[in-house]
Kinemage of the C-alpha trace (Angstrom):
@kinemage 1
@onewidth
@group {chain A} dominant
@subgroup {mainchain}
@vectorlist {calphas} color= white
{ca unk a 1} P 6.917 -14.134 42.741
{ca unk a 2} L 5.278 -16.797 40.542
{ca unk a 3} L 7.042 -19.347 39.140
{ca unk a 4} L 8.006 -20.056 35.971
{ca unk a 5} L 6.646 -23.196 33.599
{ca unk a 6} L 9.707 -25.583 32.334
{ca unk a 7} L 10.341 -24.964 28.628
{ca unk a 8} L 9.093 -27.728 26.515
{ca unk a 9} L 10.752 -29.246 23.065
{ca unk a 10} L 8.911 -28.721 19.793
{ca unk a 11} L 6.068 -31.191 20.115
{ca unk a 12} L 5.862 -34.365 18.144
{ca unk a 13} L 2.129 -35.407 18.949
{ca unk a 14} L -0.961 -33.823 20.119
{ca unk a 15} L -3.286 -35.572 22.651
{ca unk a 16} L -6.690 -33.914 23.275
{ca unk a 17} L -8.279 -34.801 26.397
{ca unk a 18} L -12.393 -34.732 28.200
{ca unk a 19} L -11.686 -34.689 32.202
{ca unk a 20} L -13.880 -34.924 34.520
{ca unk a 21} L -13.237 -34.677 37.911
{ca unk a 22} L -15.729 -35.296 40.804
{ca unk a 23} L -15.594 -34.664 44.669
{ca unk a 24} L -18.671 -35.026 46.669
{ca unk a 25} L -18.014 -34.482 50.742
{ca unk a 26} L -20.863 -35.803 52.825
{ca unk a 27} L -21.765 -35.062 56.163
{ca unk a 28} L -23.558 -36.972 59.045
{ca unk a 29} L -25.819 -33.811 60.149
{ca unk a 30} L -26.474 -29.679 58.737
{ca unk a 31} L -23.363 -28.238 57.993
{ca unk a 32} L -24.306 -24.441 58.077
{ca unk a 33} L -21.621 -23.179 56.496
{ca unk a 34} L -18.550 -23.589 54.419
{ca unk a 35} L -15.853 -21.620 52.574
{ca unk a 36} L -13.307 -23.355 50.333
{ca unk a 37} L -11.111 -23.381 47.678
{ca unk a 38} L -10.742 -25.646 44.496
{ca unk a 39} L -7.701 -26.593 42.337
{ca unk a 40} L -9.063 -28.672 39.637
{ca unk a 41} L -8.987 -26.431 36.545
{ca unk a 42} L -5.663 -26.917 34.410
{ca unk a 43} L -4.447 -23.721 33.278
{ca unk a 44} L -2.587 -22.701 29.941
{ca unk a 45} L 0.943 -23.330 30.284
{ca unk a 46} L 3.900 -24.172 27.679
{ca unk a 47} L 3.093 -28.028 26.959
{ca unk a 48} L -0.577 -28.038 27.271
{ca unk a 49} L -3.506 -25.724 25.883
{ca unk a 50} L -7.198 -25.454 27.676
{ca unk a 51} L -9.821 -25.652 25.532
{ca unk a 52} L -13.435 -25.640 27.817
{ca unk a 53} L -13.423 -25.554 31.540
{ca unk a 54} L -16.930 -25.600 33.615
{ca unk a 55} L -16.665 -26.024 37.137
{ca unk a 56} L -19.888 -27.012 38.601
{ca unk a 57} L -21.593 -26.944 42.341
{ca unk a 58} L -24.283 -28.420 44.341
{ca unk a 59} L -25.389 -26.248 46.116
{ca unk a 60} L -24.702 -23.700 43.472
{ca unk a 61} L -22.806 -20.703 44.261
{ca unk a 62} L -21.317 -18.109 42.632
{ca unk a 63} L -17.236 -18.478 42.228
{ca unk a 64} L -14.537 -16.526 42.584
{ca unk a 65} L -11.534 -17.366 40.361
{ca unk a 66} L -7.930 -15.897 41.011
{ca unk a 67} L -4.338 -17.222 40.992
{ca unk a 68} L -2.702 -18.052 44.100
{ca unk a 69} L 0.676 -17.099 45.193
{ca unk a 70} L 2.315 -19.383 43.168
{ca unk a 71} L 0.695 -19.197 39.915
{ca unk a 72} L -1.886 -21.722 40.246
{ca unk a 73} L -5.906 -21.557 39.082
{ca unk a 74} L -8.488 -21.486 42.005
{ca unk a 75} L -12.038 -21.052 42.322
{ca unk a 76} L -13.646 -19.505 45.862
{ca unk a 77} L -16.792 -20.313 47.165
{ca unk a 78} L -18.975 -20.075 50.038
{ca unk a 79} L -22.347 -22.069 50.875
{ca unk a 80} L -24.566 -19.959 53.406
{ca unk a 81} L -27.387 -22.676 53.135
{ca unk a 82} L -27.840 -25.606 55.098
{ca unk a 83} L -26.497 -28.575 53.285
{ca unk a 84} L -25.784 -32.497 53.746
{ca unk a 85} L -23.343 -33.159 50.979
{ca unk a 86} L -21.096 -30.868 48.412
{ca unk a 87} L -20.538 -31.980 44.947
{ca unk a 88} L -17.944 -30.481 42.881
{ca unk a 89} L -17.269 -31.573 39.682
{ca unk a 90} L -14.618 -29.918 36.839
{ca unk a 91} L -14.727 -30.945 33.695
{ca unk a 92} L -12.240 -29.255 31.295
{ca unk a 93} L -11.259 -30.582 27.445
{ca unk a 94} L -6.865 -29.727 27.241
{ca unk a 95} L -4.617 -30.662 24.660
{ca unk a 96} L -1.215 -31.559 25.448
{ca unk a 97} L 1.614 -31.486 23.757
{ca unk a 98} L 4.121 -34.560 23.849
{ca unk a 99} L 7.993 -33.217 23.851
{ca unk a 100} L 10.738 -34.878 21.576
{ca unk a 101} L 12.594 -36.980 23.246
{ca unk a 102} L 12.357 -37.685 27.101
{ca unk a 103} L 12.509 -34.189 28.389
{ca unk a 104} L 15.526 -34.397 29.537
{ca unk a 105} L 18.071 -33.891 27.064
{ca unk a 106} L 18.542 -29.814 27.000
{ca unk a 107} L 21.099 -27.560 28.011
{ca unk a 108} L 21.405 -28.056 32.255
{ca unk a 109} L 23.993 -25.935 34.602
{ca unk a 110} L 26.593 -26.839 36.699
{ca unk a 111} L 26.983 -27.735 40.549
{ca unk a 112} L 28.456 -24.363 41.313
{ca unk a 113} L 25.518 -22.270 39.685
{ca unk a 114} L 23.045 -23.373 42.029
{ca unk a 115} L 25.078 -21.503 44.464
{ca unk a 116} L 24.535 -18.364 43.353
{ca unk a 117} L 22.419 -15.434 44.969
{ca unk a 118} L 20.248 -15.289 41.765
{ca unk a 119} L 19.246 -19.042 42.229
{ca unk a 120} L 19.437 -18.770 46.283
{ca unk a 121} L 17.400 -16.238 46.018
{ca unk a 122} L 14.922 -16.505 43.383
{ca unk a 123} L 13.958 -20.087 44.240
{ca unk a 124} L 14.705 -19.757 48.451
{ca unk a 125} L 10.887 -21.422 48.433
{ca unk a 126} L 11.752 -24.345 46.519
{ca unk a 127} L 15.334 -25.218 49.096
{ca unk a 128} L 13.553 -24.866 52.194
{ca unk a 129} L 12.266 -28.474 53.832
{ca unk a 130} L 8.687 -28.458 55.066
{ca unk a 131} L 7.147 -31.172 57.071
{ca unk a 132} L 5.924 -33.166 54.262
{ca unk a 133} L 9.568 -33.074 52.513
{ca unk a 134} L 11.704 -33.053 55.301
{ca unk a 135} L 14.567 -35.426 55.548
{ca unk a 136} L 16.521 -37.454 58.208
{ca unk a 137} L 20.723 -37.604 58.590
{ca unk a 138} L 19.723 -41.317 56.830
{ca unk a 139} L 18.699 -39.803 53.621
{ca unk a 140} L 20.831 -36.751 53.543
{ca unk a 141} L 23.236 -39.184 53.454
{ca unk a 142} L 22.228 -41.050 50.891
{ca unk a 143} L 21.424 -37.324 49.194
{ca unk a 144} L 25.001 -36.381 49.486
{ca unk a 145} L 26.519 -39.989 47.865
{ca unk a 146} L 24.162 -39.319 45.007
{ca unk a 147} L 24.897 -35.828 44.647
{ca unk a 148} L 28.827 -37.077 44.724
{ca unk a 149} L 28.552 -39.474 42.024
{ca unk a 150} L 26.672 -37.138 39.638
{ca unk a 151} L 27.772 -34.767 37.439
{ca unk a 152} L 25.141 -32.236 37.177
{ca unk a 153} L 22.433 -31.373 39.015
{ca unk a 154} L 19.974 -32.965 36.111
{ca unk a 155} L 22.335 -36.254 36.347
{ca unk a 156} L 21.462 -35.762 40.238
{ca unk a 157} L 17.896 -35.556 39.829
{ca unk a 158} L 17.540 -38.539 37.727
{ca unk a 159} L 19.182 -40.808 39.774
{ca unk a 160} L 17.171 -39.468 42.868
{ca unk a 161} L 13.714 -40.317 40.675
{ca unk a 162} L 14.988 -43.617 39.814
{ca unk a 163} L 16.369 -44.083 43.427
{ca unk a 164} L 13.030 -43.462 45.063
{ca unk a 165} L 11.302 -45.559 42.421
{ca unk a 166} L 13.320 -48.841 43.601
{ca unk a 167} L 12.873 -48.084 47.057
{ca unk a 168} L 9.358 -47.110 47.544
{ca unk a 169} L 6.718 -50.041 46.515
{ca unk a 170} L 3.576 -48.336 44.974
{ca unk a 171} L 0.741 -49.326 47.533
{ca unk a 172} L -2.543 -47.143 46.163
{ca unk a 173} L -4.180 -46.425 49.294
{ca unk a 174} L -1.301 -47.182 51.727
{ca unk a 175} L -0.849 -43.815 52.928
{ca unk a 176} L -3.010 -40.466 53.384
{ca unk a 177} L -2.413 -37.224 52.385
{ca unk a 178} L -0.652 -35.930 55.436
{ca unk a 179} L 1.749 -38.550 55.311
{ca unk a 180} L 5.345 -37.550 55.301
{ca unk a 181} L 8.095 -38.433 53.181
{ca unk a 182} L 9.933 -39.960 56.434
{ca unk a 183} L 6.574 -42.152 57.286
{ca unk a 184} L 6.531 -43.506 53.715
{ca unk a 185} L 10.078 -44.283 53.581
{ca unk a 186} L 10.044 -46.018 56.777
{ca unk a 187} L 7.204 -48.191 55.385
{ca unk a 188} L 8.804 -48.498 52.261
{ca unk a 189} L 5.335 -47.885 50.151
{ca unk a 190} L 3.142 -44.818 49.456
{ca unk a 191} L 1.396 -43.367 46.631
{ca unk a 192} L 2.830 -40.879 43.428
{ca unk a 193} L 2.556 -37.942 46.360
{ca unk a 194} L 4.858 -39.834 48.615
{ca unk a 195} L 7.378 -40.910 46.032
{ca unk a 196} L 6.947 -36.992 44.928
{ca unk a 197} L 7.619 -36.075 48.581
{ca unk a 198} L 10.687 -38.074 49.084
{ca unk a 199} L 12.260 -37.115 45.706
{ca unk a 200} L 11.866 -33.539 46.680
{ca unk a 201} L 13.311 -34.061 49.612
{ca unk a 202} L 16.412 -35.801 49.054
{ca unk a 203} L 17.015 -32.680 46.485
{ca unk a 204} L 16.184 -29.692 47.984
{ca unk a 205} L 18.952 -30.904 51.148
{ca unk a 206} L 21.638 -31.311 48.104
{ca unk a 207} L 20.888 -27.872 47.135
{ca unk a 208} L 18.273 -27.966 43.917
{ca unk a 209} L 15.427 -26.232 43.837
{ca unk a 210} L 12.710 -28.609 43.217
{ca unk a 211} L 8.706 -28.004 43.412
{ca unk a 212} L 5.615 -30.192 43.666
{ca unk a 213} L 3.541 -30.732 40.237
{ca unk a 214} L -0.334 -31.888 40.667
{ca unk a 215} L -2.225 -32.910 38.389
{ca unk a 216} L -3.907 -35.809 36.325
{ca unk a 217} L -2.713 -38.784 34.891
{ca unk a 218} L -4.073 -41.011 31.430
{ca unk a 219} L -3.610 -43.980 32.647
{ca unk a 220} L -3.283 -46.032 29.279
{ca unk a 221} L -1.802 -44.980 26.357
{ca unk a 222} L -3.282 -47.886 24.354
{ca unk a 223} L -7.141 -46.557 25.095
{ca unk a 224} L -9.145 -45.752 21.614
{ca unk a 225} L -9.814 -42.781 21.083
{ca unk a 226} L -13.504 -42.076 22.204
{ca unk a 227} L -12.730 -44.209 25.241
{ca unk a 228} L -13.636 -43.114 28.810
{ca unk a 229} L -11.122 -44.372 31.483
{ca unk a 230} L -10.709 -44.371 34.840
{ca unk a 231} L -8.178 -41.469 35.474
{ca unk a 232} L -5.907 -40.623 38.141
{ca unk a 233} L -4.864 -37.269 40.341
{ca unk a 234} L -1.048 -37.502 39.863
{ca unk a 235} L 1.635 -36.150 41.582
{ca unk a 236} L 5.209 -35.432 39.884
{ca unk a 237} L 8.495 -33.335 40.053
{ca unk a 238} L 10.412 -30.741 38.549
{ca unk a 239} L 13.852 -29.750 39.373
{ca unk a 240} L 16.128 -26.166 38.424
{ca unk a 241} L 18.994 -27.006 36.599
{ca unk a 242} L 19.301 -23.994 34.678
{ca unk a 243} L 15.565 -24.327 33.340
{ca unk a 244} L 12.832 -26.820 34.703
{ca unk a 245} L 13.235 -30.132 34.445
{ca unk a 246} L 10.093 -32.225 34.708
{ca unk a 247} L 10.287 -36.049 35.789
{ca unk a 248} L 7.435 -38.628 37.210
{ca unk a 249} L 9.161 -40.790 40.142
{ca unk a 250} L 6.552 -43.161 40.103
{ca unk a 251} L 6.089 -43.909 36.981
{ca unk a 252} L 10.261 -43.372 36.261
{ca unk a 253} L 9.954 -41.597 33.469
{ca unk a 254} L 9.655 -37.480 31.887
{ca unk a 255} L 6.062 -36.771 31.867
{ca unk a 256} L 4.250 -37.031 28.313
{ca unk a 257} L 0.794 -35.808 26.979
{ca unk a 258} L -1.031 -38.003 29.225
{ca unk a 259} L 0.620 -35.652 31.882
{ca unk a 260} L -2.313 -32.750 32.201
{ca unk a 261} L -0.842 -30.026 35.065
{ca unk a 262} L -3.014 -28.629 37.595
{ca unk a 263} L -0.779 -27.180 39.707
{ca unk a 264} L 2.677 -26.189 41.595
{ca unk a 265} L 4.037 -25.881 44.919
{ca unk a 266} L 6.164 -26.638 48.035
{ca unk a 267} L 4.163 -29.606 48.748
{ca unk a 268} L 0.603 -30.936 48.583
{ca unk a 269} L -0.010 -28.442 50.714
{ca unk a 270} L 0.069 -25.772 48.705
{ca unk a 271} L -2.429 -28.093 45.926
{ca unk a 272} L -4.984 -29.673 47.255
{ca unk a 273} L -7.681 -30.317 45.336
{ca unk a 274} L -10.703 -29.116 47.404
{ca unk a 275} L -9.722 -27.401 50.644
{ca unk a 276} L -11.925 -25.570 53.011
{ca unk a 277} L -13.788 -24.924 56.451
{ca unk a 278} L -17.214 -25.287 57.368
{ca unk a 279} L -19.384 -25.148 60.494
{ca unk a 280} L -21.220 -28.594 61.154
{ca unk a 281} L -20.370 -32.310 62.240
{ca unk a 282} L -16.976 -34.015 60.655
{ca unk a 283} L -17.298 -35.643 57.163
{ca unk a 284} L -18.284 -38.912 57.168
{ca unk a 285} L -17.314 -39.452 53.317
{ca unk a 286} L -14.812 -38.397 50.663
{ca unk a 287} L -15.803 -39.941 47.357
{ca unk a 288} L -13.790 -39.127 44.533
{ca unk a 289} L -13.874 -39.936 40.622
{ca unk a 290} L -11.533 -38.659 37.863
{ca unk a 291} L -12.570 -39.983 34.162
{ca unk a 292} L -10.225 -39.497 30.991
{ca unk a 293} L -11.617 -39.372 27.221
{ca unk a 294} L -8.507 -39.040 24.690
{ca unk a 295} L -10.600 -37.027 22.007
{ca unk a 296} L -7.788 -37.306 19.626
């Protein structure tokens, strides 16, 4: 079953964007061998169009590109050569398409749809807790006042974004990628996948579906055109309330066309960027760089 992409509003402005995104793993001693998998490519999708993609490896191998179970765009490779360091870099030119409005303001469903076997059923994936969403009797209880005041699951969703914006400070760096949403709420910080996380989580135990978003972020609106920025991986939400409703926690607002989707999924998990095995010592270094050119 593969998910579907929210429906978007007629758009009112076109962004064209030059990303390049670069990952270079570096190891202490040989590593023999390796086998991983990349999500770095955008794919087409209502909202967003992909012009160029080039995905590019050192060592070179050849790729093999598929979609994964839930939709998303990955390239396989393996390295059979000895090798010290692995570089990948994709660079892909997208335009997006910025919605009227904020996204928000369609047709949504009520409480008692949700509850339905073709929603149970369809989206049982997107309910379920994992480890990274998972939530204590605390939050489900803060869940359940939320969902009690709110109208409609989309009036529910917003005020869990907003919710989770006031209550987790925005520490880059304070947290890793297997942090939980219960470790960064205890700390009260994390980054946009923690505060994506602990949205989720607080939904899916009231009953709406809600799924991970990856992708990459334009930091500043203001940039000329022509100007290369320092970009961002970015993590967001979307929630089913009769269609897909998309929403950025950490930024508390709908996503716009500096939003550029990569991917979709339970969790991070299901999204990483680079993710693989390989026979040899433990990394010693992660370096990565995302750059941003608005074309237009």
């Amino acid at each position: 079953m593969t998910p579907t992409a929210p429906a978007m509003a007629a758009p009112a402005e076109i962004w064209r964007l030059l990303i390049v995104h670069r990952t270079v793993l570096s190891y202490p001693d040989t590593v023999t061998t390796s086998y991983n998998e990349v999500r770095m490519q955008p794919a087409d999708e209502p909202g967003q169009a992909v012009l160029s993609a080039r995905l590019e490896l050192d060592p070179f191998e050849g790729v093999v590109g598929y979609q994964d179970y839930f939709g998303n765009r990955v390239a396989s490779f393996d390295v059979h050569r000895p090798h010290r360091q692995l570089a990948v870099t994709a660079t892909t030119t997208v335009e997006t398409f910025a919605p009227v409005g904020d996204g928000t303001a369609g047709p949504t469903c009520a409480w008692e749809d949700l509850a339905t076997p073709g929603v149970l059923d369809r989206w049982d994936e997107f309910l379920a807790a994992t480890p990274l969403t998972e939530v204590d009797d605390e939050l489900a209880g803060i869940a359940a006042q939320i969902r009690a005041e709110s109208a409609t699951p989309r009036d529910a969703g917003m005020a869990v974004c907003r919710w989770v914006h006031s209550t987790l400070n925005y520490e880059p760096g304070s947290t890793g990628v297997h942090t939980s949403a219960l470790e960064a709420y205890a700390a009260r910080r994390g980054v946009c996948q923690d505060l994506s996380h602990l949205a989720i989580g607080l939904l899916r135990s009231m009953g709406v579906p809600t799924r991970y978003v990856s992708g990459y972020l334009h930091p500043d609106p203001t940039a000329a055109i022509g100007r290369t920025v320092v970009g961002e991986s970015h993590a967001w939400v979307e929630w089913f309330d009769g269609s897909w409703t998309r929403y950025d926690p950490t930024n508390s607002k709908a996503p716009t066309q500096a939003h550029v989707v990569v991917g979709r999924g339970r969790d991070y998990g299901d999204v990483p960027p680079v993710k693989g095995v390989y026979a040899g010592p433990d990394a010693t270094g992660n370096e990565v760089t995302v750059r941003v050119t608005r074309l237009r």
